[in-house]
C-alpha positions as CSV (number, residue, x, y, z in Angstrom):
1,X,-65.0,-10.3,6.8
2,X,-66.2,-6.6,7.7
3,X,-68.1,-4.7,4.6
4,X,-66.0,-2.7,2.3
5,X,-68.3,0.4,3.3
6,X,-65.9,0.3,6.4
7,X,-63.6,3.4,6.9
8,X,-60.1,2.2,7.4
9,X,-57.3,4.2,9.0
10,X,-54.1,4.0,8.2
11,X,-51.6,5.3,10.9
12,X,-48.2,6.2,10.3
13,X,-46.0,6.6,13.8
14,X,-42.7,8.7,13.5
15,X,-41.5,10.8,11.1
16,X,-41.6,10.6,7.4
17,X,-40.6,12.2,4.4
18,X,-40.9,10.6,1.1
19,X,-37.6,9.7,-0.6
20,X,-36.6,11.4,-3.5
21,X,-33.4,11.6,-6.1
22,X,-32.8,13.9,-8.5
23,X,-30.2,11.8,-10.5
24,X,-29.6,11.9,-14.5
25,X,-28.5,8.6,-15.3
26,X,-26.1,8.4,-18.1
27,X,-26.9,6.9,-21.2
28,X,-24.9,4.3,-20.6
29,X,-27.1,3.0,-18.2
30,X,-31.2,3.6,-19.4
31,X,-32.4,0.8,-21.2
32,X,-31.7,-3.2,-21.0
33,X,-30.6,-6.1,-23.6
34,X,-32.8,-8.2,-23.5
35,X,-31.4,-11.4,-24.6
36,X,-27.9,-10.5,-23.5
37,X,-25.6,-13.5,-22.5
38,X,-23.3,-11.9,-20.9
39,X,-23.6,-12.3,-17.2
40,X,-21.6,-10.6,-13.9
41,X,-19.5,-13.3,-12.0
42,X,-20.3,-13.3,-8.3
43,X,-18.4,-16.2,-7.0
44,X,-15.8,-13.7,-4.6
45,X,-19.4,-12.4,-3.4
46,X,-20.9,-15.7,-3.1
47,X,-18.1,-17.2,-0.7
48,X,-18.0,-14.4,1.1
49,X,-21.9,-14.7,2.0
50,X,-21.9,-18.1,2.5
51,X,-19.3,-18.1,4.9
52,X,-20.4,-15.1,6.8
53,X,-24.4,-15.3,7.0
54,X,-26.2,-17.7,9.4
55,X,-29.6,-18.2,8.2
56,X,-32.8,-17.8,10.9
57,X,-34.9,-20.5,9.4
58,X,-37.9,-20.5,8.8
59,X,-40.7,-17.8,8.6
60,X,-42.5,-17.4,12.4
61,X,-44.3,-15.8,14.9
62,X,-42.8,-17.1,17.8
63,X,-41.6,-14.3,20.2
64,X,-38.3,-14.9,22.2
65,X,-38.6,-14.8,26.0
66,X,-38.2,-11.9,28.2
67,X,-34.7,-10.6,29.1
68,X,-33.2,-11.7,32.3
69,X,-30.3,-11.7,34.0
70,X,-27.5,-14.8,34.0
71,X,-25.8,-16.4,37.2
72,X,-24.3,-13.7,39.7
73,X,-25.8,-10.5,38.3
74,X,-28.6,-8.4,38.3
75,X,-27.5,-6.7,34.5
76,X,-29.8,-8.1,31.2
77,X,-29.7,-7.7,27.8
78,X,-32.5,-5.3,26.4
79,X,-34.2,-6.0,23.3
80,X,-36.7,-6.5,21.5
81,X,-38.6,-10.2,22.2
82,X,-41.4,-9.1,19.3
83,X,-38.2,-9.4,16.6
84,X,-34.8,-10.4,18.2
85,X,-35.5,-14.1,16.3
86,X,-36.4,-12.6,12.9
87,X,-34.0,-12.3,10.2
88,X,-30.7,-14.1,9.0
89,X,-27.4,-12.6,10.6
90,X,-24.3,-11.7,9.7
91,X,-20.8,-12.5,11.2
92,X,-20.0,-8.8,11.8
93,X,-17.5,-10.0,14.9
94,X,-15.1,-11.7,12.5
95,X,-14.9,-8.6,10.0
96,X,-14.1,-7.0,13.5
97,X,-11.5,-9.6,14.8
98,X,-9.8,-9.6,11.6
99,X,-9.2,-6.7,9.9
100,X,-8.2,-8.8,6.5
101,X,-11.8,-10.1,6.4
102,X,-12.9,-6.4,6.6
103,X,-10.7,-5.7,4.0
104,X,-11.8,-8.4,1.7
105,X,-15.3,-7.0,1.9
106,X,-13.3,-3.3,0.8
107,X,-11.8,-5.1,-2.1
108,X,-15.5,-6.5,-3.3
109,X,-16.8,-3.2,-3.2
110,X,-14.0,-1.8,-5.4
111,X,-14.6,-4.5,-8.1
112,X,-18.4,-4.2,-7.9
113,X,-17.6,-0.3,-8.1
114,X,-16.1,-0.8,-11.4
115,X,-18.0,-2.8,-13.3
116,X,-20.5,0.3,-14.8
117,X,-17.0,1.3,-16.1
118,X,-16.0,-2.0,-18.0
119,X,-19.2,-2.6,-19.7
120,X,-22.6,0.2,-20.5
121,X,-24.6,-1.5,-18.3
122,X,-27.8,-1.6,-20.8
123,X,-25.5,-4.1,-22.6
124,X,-26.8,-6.8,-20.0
125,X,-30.7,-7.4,-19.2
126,X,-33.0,-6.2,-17.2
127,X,-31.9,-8.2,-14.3
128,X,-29.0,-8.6,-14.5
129,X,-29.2,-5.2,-13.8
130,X,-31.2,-5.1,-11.0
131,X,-29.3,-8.0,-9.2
132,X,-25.7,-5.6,-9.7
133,X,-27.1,-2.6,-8.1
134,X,-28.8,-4.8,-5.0
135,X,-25.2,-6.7,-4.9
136,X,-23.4,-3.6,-4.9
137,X,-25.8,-1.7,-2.4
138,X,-25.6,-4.7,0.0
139,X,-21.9,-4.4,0.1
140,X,-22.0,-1.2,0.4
141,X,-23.8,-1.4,3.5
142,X,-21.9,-4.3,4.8
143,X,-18.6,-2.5,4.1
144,X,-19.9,0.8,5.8
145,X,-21.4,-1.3,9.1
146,X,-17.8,-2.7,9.2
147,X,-16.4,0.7,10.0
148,X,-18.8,1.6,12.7
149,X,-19.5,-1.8,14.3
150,X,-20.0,-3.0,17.1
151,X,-22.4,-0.1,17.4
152,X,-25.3,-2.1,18.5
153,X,-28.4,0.3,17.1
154,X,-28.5,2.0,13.8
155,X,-31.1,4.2,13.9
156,X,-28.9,7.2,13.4
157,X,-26.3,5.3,10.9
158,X,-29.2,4.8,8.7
159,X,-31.9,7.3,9.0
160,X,-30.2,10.4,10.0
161,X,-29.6,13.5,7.1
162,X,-26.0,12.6,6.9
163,X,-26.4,8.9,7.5
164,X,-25.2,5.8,5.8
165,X,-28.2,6.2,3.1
166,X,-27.7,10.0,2.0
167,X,-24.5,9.9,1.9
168,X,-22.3,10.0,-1.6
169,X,-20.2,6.7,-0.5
170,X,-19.7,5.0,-4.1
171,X,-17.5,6.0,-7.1
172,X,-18.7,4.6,-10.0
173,X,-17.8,5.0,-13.7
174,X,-16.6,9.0,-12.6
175,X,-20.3,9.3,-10.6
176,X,-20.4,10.2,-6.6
177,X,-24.0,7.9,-5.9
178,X,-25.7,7.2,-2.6
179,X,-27.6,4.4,-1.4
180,X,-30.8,6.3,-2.1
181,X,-29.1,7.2,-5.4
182,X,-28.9,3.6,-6.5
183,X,-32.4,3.0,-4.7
184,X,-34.5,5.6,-6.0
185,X,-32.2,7.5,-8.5
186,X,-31.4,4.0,-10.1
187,X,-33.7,1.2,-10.1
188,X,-37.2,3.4,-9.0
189,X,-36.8,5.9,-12.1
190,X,-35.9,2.6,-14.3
191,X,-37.8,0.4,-13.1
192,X,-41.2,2.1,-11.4
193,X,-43.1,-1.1,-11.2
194,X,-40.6,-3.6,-9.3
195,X,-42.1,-3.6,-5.6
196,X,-40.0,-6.3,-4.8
197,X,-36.4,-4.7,-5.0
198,X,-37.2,-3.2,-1.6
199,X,-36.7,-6.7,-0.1
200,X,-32.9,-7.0,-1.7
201,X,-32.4,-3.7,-0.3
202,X,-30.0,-5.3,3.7
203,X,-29.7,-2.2,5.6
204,X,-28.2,-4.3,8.3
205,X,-30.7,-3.8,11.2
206,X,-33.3,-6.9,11.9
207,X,-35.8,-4.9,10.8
208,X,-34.8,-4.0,7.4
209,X,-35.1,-7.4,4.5
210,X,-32.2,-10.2,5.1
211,X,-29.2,-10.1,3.8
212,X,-28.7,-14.1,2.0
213,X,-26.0,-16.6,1.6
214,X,-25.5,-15.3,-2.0
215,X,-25.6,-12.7,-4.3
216,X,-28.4,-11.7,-6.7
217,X,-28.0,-12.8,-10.3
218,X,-30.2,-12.3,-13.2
219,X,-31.2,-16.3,-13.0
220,X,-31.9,-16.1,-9.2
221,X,-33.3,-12.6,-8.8
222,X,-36.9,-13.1,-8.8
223,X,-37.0,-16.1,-7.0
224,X,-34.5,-14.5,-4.1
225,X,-36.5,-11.4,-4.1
226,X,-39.4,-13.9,-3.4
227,X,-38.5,-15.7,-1.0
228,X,-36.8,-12.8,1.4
229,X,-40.8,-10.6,0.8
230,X,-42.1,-13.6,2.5
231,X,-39.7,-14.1,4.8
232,X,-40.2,-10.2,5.6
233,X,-43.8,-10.4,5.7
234,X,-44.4,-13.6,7.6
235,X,-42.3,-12.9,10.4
236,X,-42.8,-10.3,13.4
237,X,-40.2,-7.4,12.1
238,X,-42.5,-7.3,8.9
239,X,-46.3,-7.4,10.1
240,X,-47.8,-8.4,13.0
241,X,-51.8,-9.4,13.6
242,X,-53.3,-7.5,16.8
243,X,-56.9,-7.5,17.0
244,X,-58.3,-4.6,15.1
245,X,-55.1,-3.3,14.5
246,X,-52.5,-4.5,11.9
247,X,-49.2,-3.9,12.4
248,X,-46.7,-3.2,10.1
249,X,-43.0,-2.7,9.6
250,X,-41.7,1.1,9.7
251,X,-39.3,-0.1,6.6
252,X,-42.7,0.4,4.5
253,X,-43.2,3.9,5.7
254,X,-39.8,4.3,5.2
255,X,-40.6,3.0,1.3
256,X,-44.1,4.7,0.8
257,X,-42.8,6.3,-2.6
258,X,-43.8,2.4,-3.6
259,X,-47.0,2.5,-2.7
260,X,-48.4,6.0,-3.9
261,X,-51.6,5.1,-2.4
262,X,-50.0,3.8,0.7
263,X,-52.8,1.9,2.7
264,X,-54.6,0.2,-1.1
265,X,-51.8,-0.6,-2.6
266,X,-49.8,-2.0,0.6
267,X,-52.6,-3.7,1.5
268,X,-52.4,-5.4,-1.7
269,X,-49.1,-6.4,-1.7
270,X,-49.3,-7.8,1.7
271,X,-52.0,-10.3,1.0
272,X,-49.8,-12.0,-2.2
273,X,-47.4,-13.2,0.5
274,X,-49.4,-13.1,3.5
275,X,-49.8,-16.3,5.3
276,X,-52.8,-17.6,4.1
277,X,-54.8,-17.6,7.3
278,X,-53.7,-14.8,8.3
279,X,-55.3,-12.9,5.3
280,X,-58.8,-12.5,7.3
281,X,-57.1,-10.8,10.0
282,X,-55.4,-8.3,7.6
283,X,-59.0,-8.0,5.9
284,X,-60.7,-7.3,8.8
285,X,-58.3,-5.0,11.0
286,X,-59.7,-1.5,11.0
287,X,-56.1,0.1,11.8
288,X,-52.9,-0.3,9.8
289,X,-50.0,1.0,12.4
290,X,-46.9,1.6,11.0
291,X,-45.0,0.9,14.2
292,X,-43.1,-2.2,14.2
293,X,-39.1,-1.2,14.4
294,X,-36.0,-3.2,15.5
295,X,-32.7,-1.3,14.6
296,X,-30.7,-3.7,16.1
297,X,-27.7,-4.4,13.9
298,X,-27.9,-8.2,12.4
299,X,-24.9,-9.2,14.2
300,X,-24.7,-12.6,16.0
301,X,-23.8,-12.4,19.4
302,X,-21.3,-9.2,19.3
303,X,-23.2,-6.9,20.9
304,X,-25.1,-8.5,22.9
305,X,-22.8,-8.0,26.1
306,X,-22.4,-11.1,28.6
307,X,-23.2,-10.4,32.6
308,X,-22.4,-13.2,35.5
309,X,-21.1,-16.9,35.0
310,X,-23.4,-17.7,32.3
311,X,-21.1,-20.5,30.6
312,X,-23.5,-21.3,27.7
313,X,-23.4,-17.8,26.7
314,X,-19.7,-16.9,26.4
315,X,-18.2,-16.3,23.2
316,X,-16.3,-20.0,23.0
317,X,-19.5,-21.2,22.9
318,X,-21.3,-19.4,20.4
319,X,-18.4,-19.8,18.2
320,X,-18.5,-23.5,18.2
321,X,-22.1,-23.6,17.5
322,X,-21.7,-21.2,14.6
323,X,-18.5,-21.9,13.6
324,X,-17.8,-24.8,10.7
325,X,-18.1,-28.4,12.8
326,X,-21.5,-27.2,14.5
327,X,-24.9,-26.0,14.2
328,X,-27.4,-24.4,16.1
329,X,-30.9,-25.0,16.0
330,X,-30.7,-26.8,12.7
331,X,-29.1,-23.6,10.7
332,X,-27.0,-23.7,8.3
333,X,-23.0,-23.8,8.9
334,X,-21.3,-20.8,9.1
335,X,-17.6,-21.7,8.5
336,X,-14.3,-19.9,9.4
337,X,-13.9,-16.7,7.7
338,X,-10.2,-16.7,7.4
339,X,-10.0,-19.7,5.3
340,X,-11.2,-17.5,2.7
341,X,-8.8,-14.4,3.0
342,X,-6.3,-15.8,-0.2
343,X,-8.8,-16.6,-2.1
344,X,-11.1,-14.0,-2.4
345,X,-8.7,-11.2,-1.9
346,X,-6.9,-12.7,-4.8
347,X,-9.4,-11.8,-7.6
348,X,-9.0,-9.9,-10.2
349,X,-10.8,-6.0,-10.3
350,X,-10.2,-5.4,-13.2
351,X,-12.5,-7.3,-15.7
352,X,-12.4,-10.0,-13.1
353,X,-16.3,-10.5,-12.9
354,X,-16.7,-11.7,-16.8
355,X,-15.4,-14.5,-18.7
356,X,-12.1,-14.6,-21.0
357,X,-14.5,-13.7,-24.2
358,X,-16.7,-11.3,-22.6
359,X,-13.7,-9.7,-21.5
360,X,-11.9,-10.0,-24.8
361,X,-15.6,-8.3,-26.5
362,X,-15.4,-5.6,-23.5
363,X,-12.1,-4.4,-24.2
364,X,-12.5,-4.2,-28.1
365,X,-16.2,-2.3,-27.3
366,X,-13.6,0.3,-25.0
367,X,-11.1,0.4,-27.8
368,X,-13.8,1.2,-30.2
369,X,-15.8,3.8,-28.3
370,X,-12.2,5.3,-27.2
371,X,-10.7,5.8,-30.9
372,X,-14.0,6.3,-33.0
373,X,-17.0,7.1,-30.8
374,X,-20.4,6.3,-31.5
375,X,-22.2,3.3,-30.2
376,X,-21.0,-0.1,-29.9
377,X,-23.8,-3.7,-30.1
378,X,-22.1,-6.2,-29.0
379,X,-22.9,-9.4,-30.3
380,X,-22.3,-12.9,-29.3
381,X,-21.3,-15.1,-32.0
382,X,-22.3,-18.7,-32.2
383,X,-19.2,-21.2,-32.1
384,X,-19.4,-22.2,-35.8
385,X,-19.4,-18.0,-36.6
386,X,-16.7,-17.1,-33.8
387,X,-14.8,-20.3,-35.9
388,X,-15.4,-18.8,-39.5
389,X,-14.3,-15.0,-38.2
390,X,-10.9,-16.5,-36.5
391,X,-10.4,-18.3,-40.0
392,X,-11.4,-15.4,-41.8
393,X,-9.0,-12.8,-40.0
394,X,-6.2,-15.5,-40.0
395,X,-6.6,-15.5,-43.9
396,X,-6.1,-11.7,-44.0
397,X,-3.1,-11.9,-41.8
398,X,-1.5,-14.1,-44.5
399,X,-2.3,-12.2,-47.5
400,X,-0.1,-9.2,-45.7
């Protein structure tokens, strides 16, 4: 391990400019319950994901082969063999096929839309805040990719001034927001210290964090967030070890605001998930290059065109081994995305994400705050108490 009297360099390739938002967040939304019960309901979400995201195993360094060309053609497929394997994928060519699996997608990003409008969101914890805004973000960006897909690179979709990130996309609770608004106007003013959110943060490029087979909840949102920073880290679209030189994503330039001093503090952060034996080699690399790009959108085979008589790569194929009744390389099973059309589509917006008493407490908070202002607690009452008020109020209906 070289001397810490060794001069490091840090360099950063491309352009940069350090995010910023200038958003006032209602008072609705600054501060958290702490021991709030009441929890957002995901389960539209959650089928949706599970359905429609193949998972790309395990963390690795393996590179794919070279691109070549198939039976009776001189055309290839370009990309990337560093990070074409990395990161889980999405089944952007149904949403495409099937304009009602788009459309359920829509119709979760409506409901997600107006939850800040049903309940002040510092009524729930601190994350179960956190996992709504990554949930909501996430579709978001799925909904958005929908629209433009199959464009096969996005670069310009996400990065550019008017792109998919800068752009006021989401109405919520009578607020025009942004992805960078809910990124760095939301969660970075609230919650300064929580490195990790960057990795919930699917911007639908493989080298961006995975998208997963579920949606964030309060109960699962540390271990997710977990789990996906070492999946990021430990595969070749996060960092990669080369010699003196340690390479790292372009997604953490991208993030720098992060890590205010960029090289330390990254540094850091990279050793609490970096593979263990691969630690030395971050130590001891003079360079940090911030180089490592792939904007490749996490489709599954959709844009990746098919040249020549290759029949192992038509689309039959792939959707048999993707499809529900196959696998592929030990993944999980993707199944068929119209089987969950009625189902999904048939959930409720409105108040649809809480139980029947959350919902019942909601309402009467709305009703309060509507008629008499001020601010409303809300409280969860114990059986035996919930039991004594319905007596109690049943008694007063009586005496009238």
């Amino acid at each position: 391990m070289l001397r810490t009297s060794l001069l490091w360099c840090l360099i950063l390739v491309g352009s940069f400019s350090a995010q910023a938002s200038d958003l006032t967040l209602p008072d609705a939304w600054l501060g958290e319950t702490q021991d709030s019960a009441i929890t957002i309901n995901y389960d539209d979400l959650d089928y949706v994901l599970n359905a429609a995201v193949l998972m790309s195993g395990p963390p690795s360094r393996k590179k794919s082969k070279s691109s070549s060309s198939t039976v009776s053609t001189r055309l290839k497929n370009n990309f990337n063999p560093l990070t074409t394997n990395a990161g889980n994928r999405l089944f952007f060519e149904e949403f495409k096929k099937n304009p009602a699996m788009a459309a359920v997608i829509s119709t979760i990003r409506t409901s997600l839309e107006a939850v800040p409008a049903e309940i002040p969101l510092n009524q729930l914890s601190k994350k179960e805040q956190i996992a709504f805004w990554l949930n909501l973000y996430n579709v978001v960006v799925i909904d958005e990719i929908n629209k433009v897909y199959p464009l096969k690179s996005l670069e310009d979709f996400v990065t550019a001034k008017d792109g998919v990130l800068s752009k006021k996309l989401i109405n919520t609770a009578g607020m025009r927001l942004s992805l960078n608004d809910i990124q760095y106007g939301v969660l970075q003013q609230k919650y300064p210290d929580e490195v990790l959110v960057i990795y919930g943060l699917y911007q639908g490029y493989i080298g961006s964090p995975s998208i997963r087979k579920y949606a964030y909840t309060g109960a699962n949102l540390n271990r997710s967030l977990q789990f996906n920073a070492n999946d990021f880290i430990n595969t070749n679209r996060g960092t990669y070890p080369d010699g003196k030189t340690f390479r790292v994503a372009g997604f953490y330039q991208r993030n720098a605001s992060y890590f205010p001093d960029f090289e330390t503090d990254l540094r850091n952060h990279l050793r609490e998930y970096l593979r263990e034996d691969e630690i030395p080699l971050l130590d001891e690399a003079t360079t940090l290059v911030a180089d490592i790009d792939d904007w490749t959108v996490t489709d599954i085979y959709g844009t990746s065109r098919n040249y020549g008589g290759g029949a192992a790569t038509n689309d039959a194929a792939l959707l048999g081994a993707f499809s529900q009744g196959g696998t592929m390389l030990g993944s999980e099973e993707v199944t068929n995305l119209e089987l969950m059309a009625s189902t999904v589509q048939a959930k409720s917006v409105t108040y649809g994400r809480f139980s029947a008493e959350q919902v019942q407490k909601l309402k009467e908070m709305k009703f309060n705050h509507e008629n008499r202002g001020g601010v409303v607690t809300v409280t969860d009452l114990t059986e035996a108490e919930a039991a004594a008020k319905a007596k109690s109020e049943s008694g007063q209906q009586n005496d009238k």
